[in-house]
C-alpha positions in Angstrom: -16.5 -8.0 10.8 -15.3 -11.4 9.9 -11.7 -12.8 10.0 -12.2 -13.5 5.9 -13.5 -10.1 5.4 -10.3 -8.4 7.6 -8.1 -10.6 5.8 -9.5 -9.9 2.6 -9.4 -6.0 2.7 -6.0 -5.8 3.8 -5.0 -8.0 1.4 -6.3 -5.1 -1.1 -5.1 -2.3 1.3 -1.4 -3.6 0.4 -1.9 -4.0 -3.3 -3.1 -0.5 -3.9 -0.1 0.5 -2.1 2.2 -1.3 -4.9 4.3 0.3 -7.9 3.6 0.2 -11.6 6.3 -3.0 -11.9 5.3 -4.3 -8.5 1.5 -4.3 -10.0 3.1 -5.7 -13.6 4.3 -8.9 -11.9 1.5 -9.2 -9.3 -0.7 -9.3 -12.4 1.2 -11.4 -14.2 1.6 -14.1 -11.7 -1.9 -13.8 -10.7 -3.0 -14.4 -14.6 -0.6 -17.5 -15.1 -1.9 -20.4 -13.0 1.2 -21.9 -12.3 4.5 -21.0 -10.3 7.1 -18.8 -12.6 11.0 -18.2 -12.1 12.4 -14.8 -12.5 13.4 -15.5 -15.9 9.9 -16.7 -16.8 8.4 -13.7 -15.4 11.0 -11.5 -17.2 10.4 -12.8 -20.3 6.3 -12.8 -20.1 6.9 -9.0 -19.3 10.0 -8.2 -22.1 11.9 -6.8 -19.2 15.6 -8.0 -18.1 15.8 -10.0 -15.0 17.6 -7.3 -13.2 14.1 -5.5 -13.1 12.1 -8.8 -11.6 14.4 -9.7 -8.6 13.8 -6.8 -7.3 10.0 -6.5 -7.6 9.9 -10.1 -6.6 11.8 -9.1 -3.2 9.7 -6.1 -2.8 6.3 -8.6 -3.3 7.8 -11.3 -0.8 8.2 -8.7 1.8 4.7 -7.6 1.3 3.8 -10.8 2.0 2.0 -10.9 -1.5 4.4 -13.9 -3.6 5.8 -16.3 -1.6 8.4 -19.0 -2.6 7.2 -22.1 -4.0 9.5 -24.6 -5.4 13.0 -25.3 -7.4 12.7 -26.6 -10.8 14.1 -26.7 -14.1 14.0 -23.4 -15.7 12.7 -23.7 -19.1 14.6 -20.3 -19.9 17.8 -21.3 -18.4 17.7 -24.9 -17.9 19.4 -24.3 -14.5 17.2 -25.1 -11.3 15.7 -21.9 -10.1 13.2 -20.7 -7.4 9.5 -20.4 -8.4 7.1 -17.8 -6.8 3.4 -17.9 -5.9 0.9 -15.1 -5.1 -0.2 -15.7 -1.8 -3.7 -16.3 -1.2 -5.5 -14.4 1.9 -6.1 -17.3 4.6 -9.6 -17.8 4.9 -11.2 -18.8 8.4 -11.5 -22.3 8.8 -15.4 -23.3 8.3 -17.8 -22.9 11.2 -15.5 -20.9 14.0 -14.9 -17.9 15.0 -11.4 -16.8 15.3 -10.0 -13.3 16.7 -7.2 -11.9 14.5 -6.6 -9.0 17.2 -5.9 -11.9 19.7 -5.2 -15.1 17.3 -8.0 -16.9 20.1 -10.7 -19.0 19.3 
C-alpha cells in the first residue's frame, strides 16, 4: 500500500470518527478557501463562539485544522488566530518511504 494511500485513509478514518459540530466546522472550513478566525466560523455557522473554540480544539488535536496565521478579524477588528484544515502529506514524487519506520 502506498504512503499516500495510508495517509489518505486515515485521514478519513479520523473524520468519520468526528461529532455533528466537529463535522459542521470541518465542512465549513474545508468549503471556504481561505483561513477563518473563530468569530468568522461562528458567524458562517449562526452559532456563538463559545461553541467553535471548542470544536476548533477538538479538530487541532485530531490533527485535522491546524493554526495558520494572526490577522485582523473582520468580525472583531482585533488580531485573532486563523485555522486551516490540514491537508494529508503526500509522498514526495518518485520514492518510496516507510511510514511504519519513517525510512527511505
Amino acid at each position: 500500500m502506498s504512503v499516500q494511500k495510508t495517509s489518505l485513509e486515515a485521514y478519513e478514518e479520523i473524520k468519520s470518527t468526528l461529532g455533528d459540530r466537529q463535522t459542521q466546522v470541518l465542512k465549513l472550513l474545508e468549503s471556504i478557501d481561505r483561513p477563518l478566525t473563530n468569530s468568522e466560523i461562528a458567524q458562517q455557522l449562526g452559532w456563538s463562539i463559545n461553541r467553535i473554540t471548542p470544536r476548533v480544539f477538538e479538530l487541532r488535536e485530531k490533527g485535522l485544522v491546524e493554526e495558520d496565521k494572526k490577522k485582523p478579524c473582520p468580525i472583531t477588528g482585533r488580531n485573532a488566530l486563523t485555522w486551516r484544515i490540514v491537508k494529508p502529506k503526500k509522498p514526495i514524487q518518485g520514492t518510496l518511504w516507510d511510514m511504519e519506520t519513517n525510512l527511505f
